[in-house]
Residue, then its C-alpha position, 0 to 999 in steps of 0.5 A: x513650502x520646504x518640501x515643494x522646495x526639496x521635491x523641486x529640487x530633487x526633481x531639477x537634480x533627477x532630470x540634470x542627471x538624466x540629460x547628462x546620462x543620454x547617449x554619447x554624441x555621434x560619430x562620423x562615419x568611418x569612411x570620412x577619415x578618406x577626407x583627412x589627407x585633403x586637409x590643411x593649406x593648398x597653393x595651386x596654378x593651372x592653366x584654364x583651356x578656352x571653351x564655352x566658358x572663356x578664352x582661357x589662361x593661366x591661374x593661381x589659388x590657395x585653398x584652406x581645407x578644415x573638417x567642421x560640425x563635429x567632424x561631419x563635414x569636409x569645408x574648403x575656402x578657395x581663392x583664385x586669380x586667373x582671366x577672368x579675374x579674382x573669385x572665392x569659392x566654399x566647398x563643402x563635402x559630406x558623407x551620406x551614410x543611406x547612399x554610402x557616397x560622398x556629396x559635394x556643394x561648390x559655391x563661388x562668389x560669382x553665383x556659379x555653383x556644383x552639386x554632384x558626388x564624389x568618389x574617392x579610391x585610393x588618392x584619387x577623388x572623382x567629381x561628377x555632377x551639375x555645375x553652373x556657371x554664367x546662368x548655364x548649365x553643364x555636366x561637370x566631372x573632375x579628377x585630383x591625384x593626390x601624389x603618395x606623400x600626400x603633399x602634392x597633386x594634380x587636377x583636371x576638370x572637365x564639361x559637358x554642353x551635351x553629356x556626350x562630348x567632354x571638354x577639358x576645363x582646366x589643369x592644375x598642380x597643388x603643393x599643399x603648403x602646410x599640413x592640417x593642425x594636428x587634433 
């Protein structure tokens, strides 16, 4: 019994080392970092246009911004008050390195979502793709400037019934209100 005893143990041993001796954990892509300057706490106010989505009329929000799952994915939690009301939203980002693109998910607490890409050039981000709002949907596009200090920004969005003709959604300024915690 002493030497199933000692085998075993030798074998429990051998294969803990193994386990530890696999290759490190992955890394996100490089190209993630362009995310980081989005990081941290937000407040903003914009003014919502009438359309097919309301009358219209002013808004405020704030908006906390973290990377989550090892660094892979960009996560926001937004809040807002404006016409229509209180929502809360969760975005979240995430790099695909088959495609060389950014995905984004948008969803809020009313149901309404987007899905699409985003692209980021310098400190201008650009969504394109699908939303839902009300049980419709729309060609969404959206544009946020980030100022050179990275501190500040402004953002525009935009629909589509058709895919042809755009209608500006909304305009906003963003202040961020304190920088992502340092790593």
């Amino acid at each position: 019994m002493t030497r199933i005893s000692v085998l075993l143990f030798v074998l429990v041993v051998f294969f803990a080392t193994a386990m530890q001796a696999q290759a490190p954990a992955p890394k996100p892509d490089p190209e993630v970092k362009k995310l980081h300057a989005d990081l941290g706490h937000w407040t903003y106010e914009g003014e919502a246009k009438p359309g097919p989505l309301g009358p219209g009329g002013k808004f405020t929000g704030e908006a906390t911004c973290q990377m989550i799952l090892g660094g892979f994915i960009f996560q926001c939690w937004l809040a807002e008050k404006g016409p229509g009301g209180e929502g809360r939203s969760l975005e979240l980002d995430g790099y695909d390195p088959v495609n060389k693109n950014f995905t984004s998910d948008i969803y809020d607490d009313d149901g309404g979502r987007f899905s699409g890409v985003l692209t980021i050039n310098g400190n201008t981000r650009t969504y394109a793709g699908k939303s839902v709002k009300p049980g419709k949907q729309y060609q969404y596009k959206g544009t946020f400037v980030l100022a050179p200090d990275l501190a500040s920004g402004t953002y525009k969005e935009e629909i589509s019934v058709d895919g042809k003709t755009w209608t500006t959604y909304g305009e906003s300024k963003w202040t961020k209100a304190q920088p992502a915690p340092k790593k």
